[in-house]
Each structure stands twice: as C-alpha cells, then as structure tokens.
VEXDREN-2710 file (C-alpha; in Angstrom, 1 decimal):
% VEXDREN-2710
k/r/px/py/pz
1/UNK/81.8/168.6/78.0
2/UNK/81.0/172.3/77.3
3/UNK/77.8/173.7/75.6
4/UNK/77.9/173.4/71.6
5/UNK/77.8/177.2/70.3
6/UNK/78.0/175.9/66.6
7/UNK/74.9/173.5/66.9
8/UNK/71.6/174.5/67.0
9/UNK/69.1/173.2/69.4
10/UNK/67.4/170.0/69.4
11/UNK/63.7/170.0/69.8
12/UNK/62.8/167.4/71.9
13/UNK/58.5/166.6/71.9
14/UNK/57.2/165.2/74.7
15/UNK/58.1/165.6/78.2
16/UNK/57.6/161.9/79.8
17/UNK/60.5/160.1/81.3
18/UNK/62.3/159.4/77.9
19/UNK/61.6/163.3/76.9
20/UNK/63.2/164.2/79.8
21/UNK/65.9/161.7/79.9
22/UNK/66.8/162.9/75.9
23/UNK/67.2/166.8/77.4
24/UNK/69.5/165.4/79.6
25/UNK/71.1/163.0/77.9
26/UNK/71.7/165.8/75.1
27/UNK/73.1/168.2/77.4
28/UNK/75.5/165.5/78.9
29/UNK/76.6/165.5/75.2
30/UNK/77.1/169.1/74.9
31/UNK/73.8/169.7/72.8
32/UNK/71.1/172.1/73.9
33/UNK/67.4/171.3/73.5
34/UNK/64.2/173.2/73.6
35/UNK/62.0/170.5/75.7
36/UNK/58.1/171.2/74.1
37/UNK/55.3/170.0/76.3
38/UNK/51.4/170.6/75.7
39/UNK/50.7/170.3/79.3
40/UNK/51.2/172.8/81.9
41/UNK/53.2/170.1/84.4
42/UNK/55.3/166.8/84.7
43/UNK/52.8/164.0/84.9
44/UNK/50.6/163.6/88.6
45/UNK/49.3/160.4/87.5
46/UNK/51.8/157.4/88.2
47/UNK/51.6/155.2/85.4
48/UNK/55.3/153.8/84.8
49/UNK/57.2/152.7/88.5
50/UNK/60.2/150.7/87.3
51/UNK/64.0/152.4/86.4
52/UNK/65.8/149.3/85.9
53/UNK/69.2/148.6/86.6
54/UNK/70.3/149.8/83.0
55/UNK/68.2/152.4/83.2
56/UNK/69.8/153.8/86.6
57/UNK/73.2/153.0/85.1
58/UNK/72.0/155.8/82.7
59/UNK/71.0/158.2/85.3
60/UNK/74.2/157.7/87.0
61/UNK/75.8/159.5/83.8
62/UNK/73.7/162.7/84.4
63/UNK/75.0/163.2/87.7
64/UNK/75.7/161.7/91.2
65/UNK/73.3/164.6/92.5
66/UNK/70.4/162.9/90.1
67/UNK/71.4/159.6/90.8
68/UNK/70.9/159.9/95.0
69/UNK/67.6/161.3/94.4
70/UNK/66.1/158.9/91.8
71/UNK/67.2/156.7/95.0
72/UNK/65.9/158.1/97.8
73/UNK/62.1/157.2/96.1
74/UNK/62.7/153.5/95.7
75/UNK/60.8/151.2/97.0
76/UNK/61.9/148.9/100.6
77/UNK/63.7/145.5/99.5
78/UNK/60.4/143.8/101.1
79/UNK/58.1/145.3/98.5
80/UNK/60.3/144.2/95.5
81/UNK/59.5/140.4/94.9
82/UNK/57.5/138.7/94.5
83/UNK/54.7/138.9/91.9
84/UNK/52.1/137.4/93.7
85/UNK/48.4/135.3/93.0
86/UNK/45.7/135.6/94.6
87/UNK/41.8/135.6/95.0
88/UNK/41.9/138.7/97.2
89/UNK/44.3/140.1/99.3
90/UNK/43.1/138.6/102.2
91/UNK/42.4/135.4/100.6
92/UNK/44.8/132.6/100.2
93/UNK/47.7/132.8/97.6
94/UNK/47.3/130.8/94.4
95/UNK/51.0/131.1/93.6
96/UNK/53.8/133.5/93.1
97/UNK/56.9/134.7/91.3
98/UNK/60.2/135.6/92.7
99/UNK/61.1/138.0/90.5
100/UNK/64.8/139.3/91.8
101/UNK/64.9/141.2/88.6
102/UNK/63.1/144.3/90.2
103/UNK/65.7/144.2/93.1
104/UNK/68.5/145.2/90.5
105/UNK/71.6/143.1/89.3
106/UNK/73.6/143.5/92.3
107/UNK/77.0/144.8/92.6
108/UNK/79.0/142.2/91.1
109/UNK/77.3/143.0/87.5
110/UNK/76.3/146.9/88.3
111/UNK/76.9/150.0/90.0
112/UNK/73.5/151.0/90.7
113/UNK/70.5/149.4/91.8
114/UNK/66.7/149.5/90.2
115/UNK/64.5/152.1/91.3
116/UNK/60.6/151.2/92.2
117/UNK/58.7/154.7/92.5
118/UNK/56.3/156.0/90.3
119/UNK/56.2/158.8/87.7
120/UNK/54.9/161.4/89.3
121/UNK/57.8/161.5/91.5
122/UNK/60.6/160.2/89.0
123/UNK/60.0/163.2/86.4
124/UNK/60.4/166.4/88.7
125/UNK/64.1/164.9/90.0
126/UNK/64.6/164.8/86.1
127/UNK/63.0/167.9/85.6
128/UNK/65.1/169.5/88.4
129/UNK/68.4/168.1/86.9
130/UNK/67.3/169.6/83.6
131/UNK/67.3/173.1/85.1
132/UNK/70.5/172.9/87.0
133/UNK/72.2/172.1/83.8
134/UNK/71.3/175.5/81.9
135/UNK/71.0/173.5/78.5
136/UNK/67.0/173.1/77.8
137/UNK/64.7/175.7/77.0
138/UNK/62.0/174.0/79.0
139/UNK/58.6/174.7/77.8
140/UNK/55.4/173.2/79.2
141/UNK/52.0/174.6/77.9
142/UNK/52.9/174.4/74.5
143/UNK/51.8/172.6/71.7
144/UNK/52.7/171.6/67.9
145/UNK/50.6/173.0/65.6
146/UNK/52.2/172.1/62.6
147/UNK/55.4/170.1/61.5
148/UNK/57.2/172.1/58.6
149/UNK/60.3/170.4/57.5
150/UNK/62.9/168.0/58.9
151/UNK/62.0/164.8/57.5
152/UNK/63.0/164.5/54.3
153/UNK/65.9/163.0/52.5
154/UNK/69.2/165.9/53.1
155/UNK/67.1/167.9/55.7
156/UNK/69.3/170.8/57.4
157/UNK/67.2/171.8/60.1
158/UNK/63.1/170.9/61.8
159/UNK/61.4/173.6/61.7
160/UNK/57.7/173.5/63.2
161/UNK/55.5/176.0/64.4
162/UNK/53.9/175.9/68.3
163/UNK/51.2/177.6/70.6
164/UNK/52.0/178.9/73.8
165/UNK/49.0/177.8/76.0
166/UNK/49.1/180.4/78.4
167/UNK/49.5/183.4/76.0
168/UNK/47.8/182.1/72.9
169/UNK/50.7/183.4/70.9
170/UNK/52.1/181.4/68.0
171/UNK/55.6/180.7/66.9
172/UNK/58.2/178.9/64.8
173/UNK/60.4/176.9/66.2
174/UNK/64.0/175.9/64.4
175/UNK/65.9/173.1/65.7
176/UNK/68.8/171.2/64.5
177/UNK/66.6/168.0/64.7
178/UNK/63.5/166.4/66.5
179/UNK/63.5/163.8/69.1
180/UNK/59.6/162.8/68.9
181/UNK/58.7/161.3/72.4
182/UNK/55.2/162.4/72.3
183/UNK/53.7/159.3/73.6
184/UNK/51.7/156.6/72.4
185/UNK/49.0/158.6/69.9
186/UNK/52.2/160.2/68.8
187/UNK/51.6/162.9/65.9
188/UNK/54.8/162.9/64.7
189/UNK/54.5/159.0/63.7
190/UNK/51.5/160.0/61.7
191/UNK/53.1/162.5/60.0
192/UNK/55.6/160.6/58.8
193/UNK/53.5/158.4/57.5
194/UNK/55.1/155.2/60.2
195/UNK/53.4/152.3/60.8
196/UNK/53.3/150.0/63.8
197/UNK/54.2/146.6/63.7
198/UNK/53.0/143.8/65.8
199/UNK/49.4/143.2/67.7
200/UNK/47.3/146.0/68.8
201/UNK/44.6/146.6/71.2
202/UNK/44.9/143.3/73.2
203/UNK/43.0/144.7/76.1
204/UNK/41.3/147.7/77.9
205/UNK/42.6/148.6/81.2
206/UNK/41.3/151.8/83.5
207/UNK/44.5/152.3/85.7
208/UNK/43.2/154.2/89.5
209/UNK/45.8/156.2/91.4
210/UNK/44.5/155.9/95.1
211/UNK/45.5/156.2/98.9
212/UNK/44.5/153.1/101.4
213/UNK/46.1/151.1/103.9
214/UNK/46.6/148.5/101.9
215/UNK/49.7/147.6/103.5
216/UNK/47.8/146.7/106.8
217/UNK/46.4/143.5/105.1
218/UNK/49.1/142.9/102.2
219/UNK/52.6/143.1/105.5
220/UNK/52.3/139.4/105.6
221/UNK/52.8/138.9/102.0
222/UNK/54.5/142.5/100.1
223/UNK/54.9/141.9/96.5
224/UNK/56.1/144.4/93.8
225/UNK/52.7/142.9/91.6
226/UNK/49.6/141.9/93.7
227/UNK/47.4/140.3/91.3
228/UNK/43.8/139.3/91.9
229/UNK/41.1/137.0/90.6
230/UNK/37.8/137.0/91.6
231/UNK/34.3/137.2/90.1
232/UNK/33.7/140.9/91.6
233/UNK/37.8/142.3/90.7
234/UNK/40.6/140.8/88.0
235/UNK/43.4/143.0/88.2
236/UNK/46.8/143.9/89.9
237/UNK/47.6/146.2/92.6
238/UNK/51.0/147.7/92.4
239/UNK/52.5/149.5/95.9
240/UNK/53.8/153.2/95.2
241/UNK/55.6/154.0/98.4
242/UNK/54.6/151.3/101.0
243/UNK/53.5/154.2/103.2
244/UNK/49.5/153.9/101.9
245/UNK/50.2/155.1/97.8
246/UNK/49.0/152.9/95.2
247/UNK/48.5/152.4/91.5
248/UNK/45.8/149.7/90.6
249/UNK/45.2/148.4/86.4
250/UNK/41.6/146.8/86.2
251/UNK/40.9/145.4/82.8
252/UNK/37.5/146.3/81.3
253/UNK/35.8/145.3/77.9
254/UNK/36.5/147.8/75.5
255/UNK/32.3/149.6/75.7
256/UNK/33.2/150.7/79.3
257/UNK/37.1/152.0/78.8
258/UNK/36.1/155.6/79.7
259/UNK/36.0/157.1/82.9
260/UNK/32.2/158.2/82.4
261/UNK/31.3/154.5/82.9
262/UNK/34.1/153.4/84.8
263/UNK/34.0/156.0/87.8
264/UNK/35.8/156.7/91.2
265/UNK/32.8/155.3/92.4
266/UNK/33.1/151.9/90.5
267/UNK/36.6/152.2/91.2
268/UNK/36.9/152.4/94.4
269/UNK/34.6/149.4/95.1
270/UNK/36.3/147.3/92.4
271/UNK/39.6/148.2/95.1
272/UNK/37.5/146.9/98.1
273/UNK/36.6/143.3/96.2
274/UNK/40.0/143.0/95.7
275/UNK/41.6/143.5/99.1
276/UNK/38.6/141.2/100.1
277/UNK/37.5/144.3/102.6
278/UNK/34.2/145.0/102.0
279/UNK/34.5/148.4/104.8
280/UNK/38.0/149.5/103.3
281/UNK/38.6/152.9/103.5
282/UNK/39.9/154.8/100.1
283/UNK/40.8/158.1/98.6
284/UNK/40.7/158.0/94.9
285/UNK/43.2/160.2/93.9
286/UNK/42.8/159.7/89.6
287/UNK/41.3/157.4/87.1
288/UNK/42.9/156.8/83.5
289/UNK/42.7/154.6/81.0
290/UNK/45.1/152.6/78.2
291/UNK/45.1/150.3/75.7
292/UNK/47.7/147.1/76.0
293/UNK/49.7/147.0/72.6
294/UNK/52.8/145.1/71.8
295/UNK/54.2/146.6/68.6
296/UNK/57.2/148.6/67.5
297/UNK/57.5/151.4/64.8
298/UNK/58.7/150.1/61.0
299/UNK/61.1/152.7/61.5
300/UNK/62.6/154.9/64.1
301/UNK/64.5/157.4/62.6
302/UNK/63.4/159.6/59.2
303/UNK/65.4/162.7/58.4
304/UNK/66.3/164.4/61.3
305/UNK/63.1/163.0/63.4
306/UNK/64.0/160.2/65.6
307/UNK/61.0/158.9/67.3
308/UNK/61.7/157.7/70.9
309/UNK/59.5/156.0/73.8
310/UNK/55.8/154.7/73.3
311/UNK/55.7/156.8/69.4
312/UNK/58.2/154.4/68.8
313/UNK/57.3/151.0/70.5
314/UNK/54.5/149.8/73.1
315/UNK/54.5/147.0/74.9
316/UNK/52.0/145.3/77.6
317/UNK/53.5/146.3/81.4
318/UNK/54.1/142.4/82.3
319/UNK/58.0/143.2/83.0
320/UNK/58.1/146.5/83.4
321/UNK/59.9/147.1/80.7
322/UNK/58.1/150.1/78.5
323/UNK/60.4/153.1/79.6
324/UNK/63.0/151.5/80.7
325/UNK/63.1/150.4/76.6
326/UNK/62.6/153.7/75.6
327/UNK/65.0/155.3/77.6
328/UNK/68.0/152.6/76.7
329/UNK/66.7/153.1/72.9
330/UNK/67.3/157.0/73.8
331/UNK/70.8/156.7/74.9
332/UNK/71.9/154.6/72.3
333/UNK/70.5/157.5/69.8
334/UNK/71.7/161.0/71.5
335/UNK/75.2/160.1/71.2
336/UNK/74.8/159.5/67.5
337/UNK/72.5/162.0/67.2
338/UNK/75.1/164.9/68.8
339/UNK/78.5/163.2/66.7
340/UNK/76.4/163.6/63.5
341/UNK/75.0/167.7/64.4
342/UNK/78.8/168.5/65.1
343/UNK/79.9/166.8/62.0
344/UNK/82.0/164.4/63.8
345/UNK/80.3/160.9/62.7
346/UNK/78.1/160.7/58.7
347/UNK/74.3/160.1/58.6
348/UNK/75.1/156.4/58.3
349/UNK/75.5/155.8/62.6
350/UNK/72.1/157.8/62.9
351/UNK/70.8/155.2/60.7
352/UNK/72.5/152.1/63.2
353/UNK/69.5/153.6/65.6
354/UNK/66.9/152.0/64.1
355/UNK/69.4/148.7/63.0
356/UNK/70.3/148.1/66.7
357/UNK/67.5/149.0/68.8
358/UNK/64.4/147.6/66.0
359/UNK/65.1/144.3/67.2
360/UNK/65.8/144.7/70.7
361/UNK/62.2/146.2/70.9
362/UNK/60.6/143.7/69.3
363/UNK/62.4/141.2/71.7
364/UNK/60.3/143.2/74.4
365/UNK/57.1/142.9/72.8
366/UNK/57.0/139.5/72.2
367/UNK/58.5/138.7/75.8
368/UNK/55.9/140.7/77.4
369/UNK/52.8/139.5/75.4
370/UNK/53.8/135.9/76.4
371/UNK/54.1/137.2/79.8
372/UNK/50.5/139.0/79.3
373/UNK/48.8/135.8/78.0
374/UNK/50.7/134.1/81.1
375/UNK/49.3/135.7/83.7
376/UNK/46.2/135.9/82.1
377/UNK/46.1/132.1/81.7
378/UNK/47.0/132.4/85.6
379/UNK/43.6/134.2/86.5
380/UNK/41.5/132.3/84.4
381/UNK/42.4/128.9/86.3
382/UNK/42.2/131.0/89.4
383/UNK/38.5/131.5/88.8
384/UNK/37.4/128.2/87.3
385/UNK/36.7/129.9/84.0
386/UNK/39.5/127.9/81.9
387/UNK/40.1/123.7/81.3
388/UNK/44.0/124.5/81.7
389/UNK/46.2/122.5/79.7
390/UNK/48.9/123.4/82.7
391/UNK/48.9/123.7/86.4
392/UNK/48.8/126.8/87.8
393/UNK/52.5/125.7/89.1
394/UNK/53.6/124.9/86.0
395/UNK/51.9/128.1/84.1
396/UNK/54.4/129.8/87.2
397/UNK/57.3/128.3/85.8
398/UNK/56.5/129.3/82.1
399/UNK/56.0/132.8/83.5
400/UNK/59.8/132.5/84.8
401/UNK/61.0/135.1/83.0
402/UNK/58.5/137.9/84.2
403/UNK/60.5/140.0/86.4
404/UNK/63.5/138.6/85.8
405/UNK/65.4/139.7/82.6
406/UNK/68.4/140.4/83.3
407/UNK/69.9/139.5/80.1
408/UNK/67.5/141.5/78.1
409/UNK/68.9/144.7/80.1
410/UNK/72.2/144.2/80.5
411/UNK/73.3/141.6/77.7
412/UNK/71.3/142.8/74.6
413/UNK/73.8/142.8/71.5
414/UNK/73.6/145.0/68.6
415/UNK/74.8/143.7/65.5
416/UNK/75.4/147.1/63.1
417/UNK/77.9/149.0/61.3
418/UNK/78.3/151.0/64.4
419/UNK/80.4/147.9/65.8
420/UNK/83.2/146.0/64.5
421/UNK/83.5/142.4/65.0
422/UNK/86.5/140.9/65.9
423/UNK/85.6/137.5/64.9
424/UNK/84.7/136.0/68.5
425/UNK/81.2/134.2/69.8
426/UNK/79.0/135.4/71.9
427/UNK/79.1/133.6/75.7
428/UNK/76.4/130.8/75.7
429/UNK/74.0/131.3/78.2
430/UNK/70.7/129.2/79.2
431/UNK/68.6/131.9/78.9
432/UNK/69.5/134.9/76.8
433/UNK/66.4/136.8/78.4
434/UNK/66.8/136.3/82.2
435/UNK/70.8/135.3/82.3
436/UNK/73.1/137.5/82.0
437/UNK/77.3/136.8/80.9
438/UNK/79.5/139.9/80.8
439/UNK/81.7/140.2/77.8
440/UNK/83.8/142.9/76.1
441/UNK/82.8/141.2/72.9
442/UNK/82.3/143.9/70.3
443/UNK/78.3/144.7/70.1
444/UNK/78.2/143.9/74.3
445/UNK/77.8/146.2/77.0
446/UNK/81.2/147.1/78.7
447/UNK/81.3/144.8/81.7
448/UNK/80.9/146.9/85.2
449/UNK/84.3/146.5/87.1
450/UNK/84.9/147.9/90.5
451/UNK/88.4/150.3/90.5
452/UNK/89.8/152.3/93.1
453/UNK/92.3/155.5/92.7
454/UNK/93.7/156.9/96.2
455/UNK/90.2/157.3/98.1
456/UNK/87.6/156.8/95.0
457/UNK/85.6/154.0/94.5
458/UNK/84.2/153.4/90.9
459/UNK/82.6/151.2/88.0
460/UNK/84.7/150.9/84.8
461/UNK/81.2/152.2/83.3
462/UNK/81.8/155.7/85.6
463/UNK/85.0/156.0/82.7
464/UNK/83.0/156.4/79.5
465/UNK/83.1/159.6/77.9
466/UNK/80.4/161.2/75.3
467/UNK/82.9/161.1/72.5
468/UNK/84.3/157.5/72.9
469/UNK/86.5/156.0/75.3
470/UNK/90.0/153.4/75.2
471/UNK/89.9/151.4/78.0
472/UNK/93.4/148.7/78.1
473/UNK/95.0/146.5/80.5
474/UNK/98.1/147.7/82.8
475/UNK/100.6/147.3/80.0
476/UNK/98.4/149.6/77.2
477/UNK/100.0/152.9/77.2
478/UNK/101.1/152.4/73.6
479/UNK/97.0/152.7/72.9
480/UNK/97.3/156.2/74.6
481/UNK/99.7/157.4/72.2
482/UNK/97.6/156.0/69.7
483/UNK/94.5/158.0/70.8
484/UNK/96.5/161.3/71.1
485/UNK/96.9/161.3/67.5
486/UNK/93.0/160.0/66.9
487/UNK/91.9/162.7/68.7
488/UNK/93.3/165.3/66.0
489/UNK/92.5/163.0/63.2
490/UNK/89.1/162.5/64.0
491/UNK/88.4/165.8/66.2
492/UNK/87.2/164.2/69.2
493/UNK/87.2/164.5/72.7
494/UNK/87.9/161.0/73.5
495/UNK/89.3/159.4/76.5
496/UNK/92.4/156.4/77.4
497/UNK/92.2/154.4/80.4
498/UNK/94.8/151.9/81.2
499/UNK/93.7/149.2/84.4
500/UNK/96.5/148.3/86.6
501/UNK/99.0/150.8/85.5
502/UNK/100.9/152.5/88.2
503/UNK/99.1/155.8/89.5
504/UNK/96.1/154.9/87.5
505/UNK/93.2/153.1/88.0
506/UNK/93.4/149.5/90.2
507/UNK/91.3/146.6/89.4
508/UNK/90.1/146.4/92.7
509/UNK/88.9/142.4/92.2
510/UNK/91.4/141.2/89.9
511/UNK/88.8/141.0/86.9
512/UNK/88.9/143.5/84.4
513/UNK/91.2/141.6/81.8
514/UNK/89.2/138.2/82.6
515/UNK/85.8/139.7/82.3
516/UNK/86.6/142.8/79.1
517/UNK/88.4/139.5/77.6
518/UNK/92.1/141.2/77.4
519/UNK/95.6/140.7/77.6
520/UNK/97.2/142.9/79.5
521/UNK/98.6/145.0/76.5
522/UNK/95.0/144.8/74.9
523/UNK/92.0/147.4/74.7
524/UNK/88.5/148.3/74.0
525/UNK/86.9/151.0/72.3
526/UNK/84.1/151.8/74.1
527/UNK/81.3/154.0/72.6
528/UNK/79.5/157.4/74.3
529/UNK/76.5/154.6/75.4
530/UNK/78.6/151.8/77.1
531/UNK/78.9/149.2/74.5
532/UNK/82.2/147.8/73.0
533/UNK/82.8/149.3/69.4
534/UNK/86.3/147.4/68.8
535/UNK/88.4/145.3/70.8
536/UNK/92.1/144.2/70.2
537/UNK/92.7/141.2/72.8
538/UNK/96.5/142.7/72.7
539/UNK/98.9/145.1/71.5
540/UNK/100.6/144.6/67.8
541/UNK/102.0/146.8/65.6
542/UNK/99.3/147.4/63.1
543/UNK/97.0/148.1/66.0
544/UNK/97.0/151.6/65.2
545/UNK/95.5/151.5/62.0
546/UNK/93.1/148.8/63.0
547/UNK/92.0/151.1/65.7
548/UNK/91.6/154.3/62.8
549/UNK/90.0/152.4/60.8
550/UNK/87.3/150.8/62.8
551/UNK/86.9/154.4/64.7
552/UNK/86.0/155.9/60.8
553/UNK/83.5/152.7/60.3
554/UNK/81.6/153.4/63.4
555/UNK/81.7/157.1/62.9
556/UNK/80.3/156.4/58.9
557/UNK/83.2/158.7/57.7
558/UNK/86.7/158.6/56.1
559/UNK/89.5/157.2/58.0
END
C-alpha cells in the first residue's frame, strides 16, 4: 500500500518491541509515524525472549526480509522445552514441564514458528525494518515534556511538545494520534487519568544479564526455564543463545529491590549457588530490576491515545506472554486506527479495541498469576518450607498450561461490533487455553491453509490485505463481482481470493472449505488483522447486500 499524503503522522511513544512493531505495523497500513524515544538506543538489556507463533505470524506481514532475521536468533529445538525443577543445576531434578508451546504450533496450524532470542537482539532487526521502509521519523533521545491535546471527546489531532536530548532544543510535535507504548510507569496512563485493574506488586525480582558456561553443566538437561530452589538461590535461569548468554530473575523482598543492595557482586554469587558451582566463572554483563504485576488498564483507548504494551496491561512472565499480548493487542488496533485517520471506518471500530482486546488481557493475567503462584508453590515444597496440600507431581500437572497455550494465541475470539455473527457455536475444545480448533467462525482467527500457485508456496494468512480481504471457495467468483462494486462504495482497497479456482490459488491439502467452514460457493470476509468479520457458508442471492451491510457495521459507518 502506498504512503498516506492526506494523513498526518502518528506519534508512536515508546520504542520497545510493541513501539516498534506499531511503526511498522502503521507503515504496512500506509500511515507514517514519528517513533519518540527518551533513550539514546534500542534496549541492551534482554528482558522479554519469547515472539510466539502469533506474534511471528505478525512479523511475517512486515516482510519476508524481517521475518528470516527474527529467525536466524531463535533458539536450538533442544533449548525449547522443558521448564525444568531443580535444587541447582547440578543437582537432581525435582520435576519438569514439557512445554511444546515455545516450540511454535507447527505447520499444520501456522506458517511460522516461535522465536526464543532476547530483546536486545529482536529490536534492532525491527529497528532495521523500520528504516528500510522510509515511513517513521525515528527519534531516540527524546523525551515528552508535556501532553497538549488529543484526548478529549472530538479530538482532531495530539499535539505534545518534546526535548531533544542531544541538543537541548524543545519542540511541538502534531500527530494525527498517539499510540502510548511507553512502558510500564507509563505517563500517558497518568495523564489520562487510567487506572489499572487487577493485583499489583506481587513480588520483587532483580533480573542479571550475564555470560557463563552454563551450558557445560545444564547439556544433559536444556530447558527454555531452569528454575532453582535452594536456601542460598530461588530463581530461574533463562538460556539467551545457548552459546554462554543468559538472562537470570532472582526474587528479592521488596527493602533490597535496588541495585545498590543487590550488586553484580551479590549477583554473581547468587548465579554460582544456583548452578551448584561454587568456582563458576561469570561476567556480569547488567543488573535491573521489576515489579511482578497482573493487571490491565480500565481502558485502552481515550480520544485519539491508544495505549499499547505494559501502559496498557502487565502481567507476571510465567508464559511468556507480556509482549507477545501487547503486540497482538497492537495489530488488532493499527488497522482500525489507519481506516478511522483516512476516514474509511467511524470512531465506533476504534472503540472495538478496547471491547475485544480488554478481556483477552485479562485472560493473560489471571492465567499467568495461577501460573506464578504455581511454580511458586513448586519451590516452596522444593525446600521443605511448605505442608503441600499437592505433590510436587500433581502441583506439575496443575501448572499444565504454562508453556503451552496455544489456544490463548491462536484461538482467542472477540465478541464486538467489529464482527458479525452468523449464528454458529464456537468448536468445543477441552481446554480453551492450551487447545487450539481452527474455525472461520466470525470473531476467530482465519485458519492457516497451505496453497500453491505455479512455484509459490503460501498460508491463506500470506492473502490478507490492510483494507480487508474476501476469501471463497473454487466456485465464489460471483463474491468478486461483489467486491468490485464494494470497493467504490466503500473506498477501499480490498482484496478477492477464490480457493480451487482454475489459475488461482490450490488448496494444496484439500482443507480450506472443511477448516474456513464453506461450501464451495461460500466466503469470508477477513479483516486487515486475520480474523473473520463475516462469513456466508454459500452463495445466495441477497449475499450482496448481506456482505454491504456487514462491511458498513464493521467499518461503524453507513452502508
């Protein structure tokens, strides 16, 4: 899609993962941003690791180019699964996980796979992207002094006023909205006077970035989550790069959460009780420190501010599952977000942001506090310092779900104006956090599909569009017609795929009408983020207007 000349920039504060995933995620959408950063650099301590499959099926949309690289810094297989328990390192194991969710959904259900890495090396492939695309201002150094206008009730524009950090020089800044990802003590929650919802400061961590050979005591038994539970170290050691990188979180009662008490020093021997090497050598790279919090923002979008990432919703790190929330909560906002600036779609989808993505966030949080209070349950029998109620084997089974949530990333199901129901059930599942059943049900993700044209291997996601998308069975071309006259109407940009017709795409296994639920005259309207808007299980006659109409109730306009 070409650049928006019409649209003013978007401001986007914050330049974390879902900052940087929002710039691109704009300019996939046409929109340029002006990306506003108070520090000089992408991040060089790795505190988030984990780009889940959905995550990396929305990286794929910004690029093969982006995509190879994010996967070049995963992780080996080996170093995926499991979570493990143990006293040290060394020691024996007290139990342990397989959690296959870290290894990615696997192709039957995806495109991609997950990505294990670490920050510091995920941001600059982003950051890299971002420049090659020519649509962000990128601007590091700078910081909001004051917020002007934006948020109120008929806003036209955000206007705020920033420092340059290297100059000293102030300025304003005009933008055609704000997308706030300015982390966890965001400013632009306070300002808009937000509150969060749910339980906060449930414990004290110091999280140490450091270099050791690790690896040479842990080959026998690799892990994605090493945790430990002795009476010198309680903690979990987390492999970087299985080449000697790792990241460490040690929690710590809340009078010694600063790194004046809680030193390199301290750190580095709290590293040596936990291996269970008493000689271990170590290069402390950084120390940091954060709170564990599981609550979500009363309300995510005010005006034209739309408050993404941990200013929206935080979460503890049992799962993974922080960014990789923030980042799906992003790309079901930009699309909105750019249809609304162009005045293709009424303030009424911006609103379905905070209607559809609210609850999945507060799904998270409650998953990942039971998942906390698991494995801290876990460490407590460890040590002898808890009467458990359960075994540790059976405490193991309860924590089941930890790593593996596959239906929280793939089958969450938003239930807004923004989708039109067509009067079906959901599929039953056992689990709806860990199993996953793909459906074209409206309010569902669009099921992956594998097609082939002449030489080219794709998903049925690789066909959605950032202006909407008909996909039908072999015998839909009447929907094509259909959507040539929609596109006038409605002044989009919007794609027709049919599955099985001659010259087009081929259903390479035989299951796109099975899986999307179809006839073969049927279709879907799938929106700019991958989830079914509409679906007509087959052609009729008054499938046209049906299709208008439920286009102008998603959009929030006129049909």
């Amino acid at each position: 899609m070409k650049a928006s000349t019409d649209v003013r920039p978007v401001i986007v504060l914050g330049a974390g993962p879902v900052g940087l995933g929002a710039a691109l995620e704009l300019a996939r959408c046409g929109i340029r941003s002006i990306l506003i950063e108070r520090n000089d650099r992408t991040s060089w301590h790795p505190k988030t690791r984990n780009f889940n499959t959905r995550t990396m099926e929305i990286a794929r949309g910004w690029g093969r180019e982006i995509y190879d690289e994010l996967r070049k810094l995963d992780l080996p297989p080996e170093w995926k699964s499991p979570i493990r328990f143990s006293g040290t390192i060394t020691g024996p194991e007290t139990g342990h996980i397989v959690s296959n969710g870290f290894m990615g959904a696997g192709p039957l259900l995806s495109p991609v796979n997950s990505v294990l890495s670490s920050q510091d090396m995920l941001e600059p492939v982003m950051l890299r992207e971002i420049r090659r695309s020519g649509m962000v201002d990128v601007r590091f150094n700078h910081e909001m002094l004051q917020f002007v206008r934006g948020n109120e009730e008929g806003a036209d524009e955000v206007e705020i006023r920033v420092r340059d950090g290297t100059t000293g020089e102030e300025s304003t800044v005009l933008g055609s909205a704000m997308i706030a990802a300015d982390g966890a003590a965001s400013s632009m929650r306070t300002i808009l006077g937000r509150t969060l919802e749910g339980t906060l400061k449930i414990n004290h961590f110091m999280n140490c970035y450091f270099r050791a050979d690790v690896e040479k005591y842990a080959r026998e038994r690799p892990g994605i989550l090493l945790f430990v539970a002795n009476e010198k170290a309680q903690g979990v050691l987390q492999p970087l790069d299985s080449r000697g990188r790792w990241l460490c979180q040690i929690t710590v009662p809340e009078s010694e959460w600063s790194t004046e008490t809680f030193t390199k020093e301290r750190a580095a021997q709290w590293i040596r009780d936990a291996v269970g090497v008493a000689d271990l050598p170590i290069e402390i790279v950084s120390v940091g420190k954060w709170q564990m919090n599981a609550v979500v923002c009363d309300q995510l979008q005010v005006g034209r501010i739309l408050l993404m990432g941990d200013a929206a919703h935080m979460f503890p790190p049992t799962g993974g599952l922080g960014v990789n929330t923030g980042l799906q909560g992003m790309h079901n906002a930009v699309w909105k977000l750019a249809l609304f600036l162009r005045g293709k779609a009424g303030r009424g989808l911006l609103e379905t942001y905070t209607t559809e993505r609210k609850p999945v966030s507060q799904w998270v949080a409650e998953q990942s506090y039971h998942n906390a209070r698991q494995v801290a349950q876990i460490g407590l029998i460890s040590r002898g310092q808890a009467q458990p109620t359960l075994s540790t084997q059976e405490v193991l089974k309860e924590t089941r779900r930890y790593g593996n949530q596959l239906g929280l990333e793939l089958g969450a199901i938003y239930a807004s104006p923004a989708v039109v129901s067509d009067g079906t059930s959901a599929p039953e599942v056992q689990d709806p956090y860990t199993d996953y059943a793909p459906t074209g049900r409206p309010g569902h993700r669009a099921p992956h599909v594998w097609l082939r044209k002449g030489d080219d291997t794709l998903s049925t996601l690789d066909l959605v569009g950032p202006e909407f998308t008909l996909i039908c069975g072999a015998e839909g071309a009447a929907w094509c017609t259909v959507v040539d006259r929609l596109r006038q109407r409605f002044g989009l940009d919007m794609g027709c795929q049919c599955i099985g017709a001659s010259g087009g795409y081929q259903d390479v296994e035989g299951t796109f009408e099975q899986r999307y639920g179809l006839q073969s005259s049927g279709a879907v309207l799938v929106r700019p983020d991958g989830w079914v808007a509409w679906r007509a299980q087959a052609w009729n006659e008054g499938g046209k207007d049906a299709l208008a109409a439920a286009l102008g109730a998603v959009l929030a306009v006129e049909a």
